[in-house]
Residue, then its C-alpha position, 0 to 999 in steps of 0.5 A: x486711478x487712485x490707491x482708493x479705486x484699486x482698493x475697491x475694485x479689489x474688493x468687488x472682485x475678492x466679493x464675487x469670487x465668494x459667491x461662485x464659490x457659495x454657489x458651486x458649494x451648495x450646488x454639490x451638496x443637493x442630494x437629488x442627484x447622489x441616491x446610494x446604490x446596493x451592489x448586486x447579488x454575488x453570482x455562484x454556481x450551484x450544481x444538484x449532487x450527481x447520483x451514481x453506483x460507487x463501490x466502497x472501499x477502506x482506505x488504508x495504509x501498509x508496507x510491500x514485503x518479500x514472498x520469500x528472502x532467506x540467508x544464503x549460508x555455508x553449512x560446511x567447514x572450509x575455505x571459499x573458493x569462487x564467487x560466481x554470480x555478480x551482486x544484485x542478479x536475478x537468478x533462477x533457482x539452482x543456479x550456483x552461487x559460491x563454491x567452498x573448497x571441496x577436496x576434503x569432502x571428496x576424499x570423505x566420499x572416497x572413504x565411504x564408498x570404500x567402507x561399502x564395498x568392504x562391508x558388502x564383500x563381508x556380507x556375501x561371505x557371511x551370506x554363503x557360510x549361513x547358506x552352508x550351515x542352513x544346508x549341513x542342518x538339513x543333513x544333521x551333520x552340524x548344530x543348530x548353534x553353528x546356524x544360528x551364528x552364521x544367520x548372525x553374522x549375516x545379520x550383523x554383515x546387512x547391518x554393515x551394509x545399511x551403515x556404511x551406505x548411511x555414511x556414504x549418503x552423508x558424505x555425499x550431502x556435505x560434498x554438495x554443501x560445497x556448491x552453495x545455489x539459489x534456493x528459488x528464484x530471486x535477487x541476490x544481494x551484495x556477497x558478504x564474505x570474499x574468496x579465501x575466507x575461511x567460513x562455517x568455522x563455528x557454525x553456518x556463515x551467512x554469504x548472502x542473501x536472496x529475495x523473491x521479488x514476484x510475487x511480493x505481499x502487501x500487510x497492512x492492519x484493518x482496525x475493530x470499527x471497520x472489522x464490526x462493519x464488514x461483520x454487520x455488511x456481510x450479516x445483512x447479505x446472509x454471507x459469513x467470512x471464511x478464510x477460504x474466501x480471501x482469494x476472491x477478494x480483490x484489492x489495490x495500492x498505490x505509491x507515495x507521490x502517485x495517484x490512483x492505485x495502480x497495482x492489483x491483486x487479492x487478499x492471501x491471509x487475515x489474522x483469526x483474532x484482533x491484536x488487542x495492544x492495537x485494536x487492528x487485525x492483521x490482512x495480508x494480500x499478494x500482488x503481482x511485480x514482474x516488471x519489478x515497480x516494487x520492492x519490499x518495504x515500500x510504504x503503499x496506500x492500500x485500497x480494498x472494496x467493502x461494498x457497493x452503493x446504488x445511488x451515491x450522492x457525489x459533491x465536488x471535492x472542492x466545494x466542501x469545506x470543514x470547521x470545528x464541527x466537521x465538514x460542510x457544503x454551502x446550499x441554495x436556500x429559500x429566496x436564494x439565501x446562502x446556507x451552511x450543511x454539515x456533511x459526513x464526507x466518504x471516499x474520494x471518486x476523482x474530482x468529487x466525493x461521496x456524501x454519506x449522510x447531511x445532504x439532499x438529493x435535490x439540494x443545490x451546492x455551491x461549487x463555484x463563487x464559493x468566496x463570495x457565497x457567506x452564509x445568510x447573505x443572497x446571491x445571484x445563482x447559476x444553475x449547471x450540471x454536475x459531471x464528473x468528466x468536466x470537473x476533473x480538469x476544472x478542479x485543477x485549476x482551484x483551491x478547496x475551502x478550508x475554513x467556515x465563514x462568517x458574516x463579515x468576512x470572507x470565507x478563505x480558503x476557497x476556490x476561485x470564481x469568474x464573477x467579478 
């Protein structure tokens, strides 16, 4: 075959080579077969508010103090002679602590004592002169001037006496100043002088100190807003506080790093005015430490009953979400259309939240999905009941929503869903 054949058989074959590739082409490009497709709804689901009796309560923050912690002090010159109880015991009340040298408070004791006997034999026999003169009187053998001096000297001799027995006591107070004990129950800290120290030179010397650790009280301030509640809550029942009440006030509290408010106990004292620097007023409560969990000055989140509701509406606490304007719940519409609820939120019942006004008995929450549920857009929902038992472990396991969402983006923040 010649160059020209090969020429043409090339070319007849570069030709069909086209034309498949123009069919295939224009076969891809038929639209009969490529419809666009909307992608389904987002499934969520929605649960009604629970309705439930809660009990209302402040939350508030306070620090633990001691019912009782005093200075330990030397009330008497001398040195210190033991030390006879080992840093950081609990001990009872009378029980020995220090022990300051006493010799010289003894020897003041032997003096007085002394000074009382001589005082007291004085006084017998002023007694017995006074009784000769009264009886020579009664005789007309003596003056009454000789009676009224010995009725005098007797005077002065039972003055003696009261005087000398004064010193006595006296003497026996600062000897029993050398035995320093604990003045209650409590812990002793660290001592602060040692043995051979000479204290209470110049004035009382502080040895240690001794805290009462059960009871403890727990302060914490209620600011004006909350005190006009109170005031208006009790109006409506016909009640009036008086302070004769705070024992039968209950209340709670809890550590930092713990949940729940696991220690009890009731309200002791509440300030009679407002501070006006701060705008609290004042409450103190009383709350039991025998094992010892506590100590003074520990920051405690306090909780005190205020009120009590019937019919509670209760949202998951993590299907509430906030913006600039507060907090809010997505809600099932109309034609099952994503809406946006404003809500004032109340104090936190476990895995839920009490709802205090913005929401509906009847209305339906989104709880779970809540990412792909944007305002406006519609969705596929799943109707369940809300029980607070099985959204305790359920809300573990999910985030809750922090931002408000917009129509072309996802709401972040929000809690994980099982729709795809």
């Amino acid at each position: 075959m010649g160059a020209s054949g090969m020429r043409g058989g090339f070319s007849q074959g570069l030709q069909f080579c086209v034309v498949l590739f123009c069919t295939i082409s224009l076969q891809a490009c038929d639209g009969s077969n490529n419809t666009y497709v909307a992608p389904p709804p987002p499934k969520v689901r929605v649960a009604i508010p629970l309705q439930q009796a809660v009990t209302r309560y402040f939350e508030l923050t306070g620090n633990t103090a001691a019912i009782n912690s005093v200075d330990i002090e030397a009330r008497v010159q001398g040195f210190l002679e033991s030390i006879d109880y080992r840093d950081g015991t609990t001990v009872t009340k009378g029980t020995q602590l220090f022990s300051i040298q006493s010799d010289t408070y003894q020897a003041q004791v032997d003096q007085a004592q002394a000074t009382l006997a001589s005082a007291q034999a004085s006084q017998v026999g002023a007694d017995q002169e006074y009784q000769r003169q009264l009886n020579l009187s009664r005789q007309r053998v003596t003056t009454q001037t000789a009676v009224d001096s010995a009725k005098a000297t007797l005077d002065q001799a039972n003055a003696t006496i009261l005087n000398a027995q004064a010193s006595l006591d006296l003497a026996k107070i600062n000897l029993g100043y050398t035995k320093v004990v604990a003045p209650f129950d409590g812990t002793v800290t660290a001592h602060l002088v040692d043995v051979g120290a000479l204290v209470g030179v110049s004035g009382p010397t502080t040895l240690a100190t001794i805290v009462q650790m059960d009871p403890l009280y727990v302060n914490f301030s209620v600011s004006e807003p909350q005190v006009l509640m109170i005031k208006q809550d009790m109006a409506k029942q016909g009640h009036t506080f008086r302070q004769t009440d705070l024992p039968t006030i209950p209340f709670e509290i809890g550590l930092q790093g713990e949940t729940g408010y696991p220690f009890k106990g009731h309200l002791d004292y509440a300030a009679p005015q407002i501070d006006t620097a701060s705008g609290t007023l004042s409450v103190r409560g009383i709350v039991d430490n025998k094992n010892r969990a506590l100590l003074p000055g520990l920051f405690v989140r306090v909780r005190v009953p205020v009120g009590h509701e019937d019919k509670a509406l209760l949202v998951r606490d993590d299907a509430i979400g906030s913006n600039q304007l507060g907090n809010y719940v997505l809600v099932l519409g109309k034609d099952e259309i994503i809406e946006q609820k404003q809500v004032k939120t109340g104090q936190r019942e476990g895995p839920l939240r009490v709802i205090e006004s913005g929401l509906d008995a009847g209305d339906w929450v989104v709880t779970e999905g809540i990412q792909q549920a944007i305002p406006g857009s519609k969705v596929a929902p799943e109707k369940v009941a809300l029980d607070a038992a099985a959204t305790a472990s359920a809300s573990n396991d999910i985030a809750p929503a922090a931002t408000a969402p917009t129509s072309d983006a996802p709401k972040p923040g929000t809690p994980k869903s099982d729709t795809p």
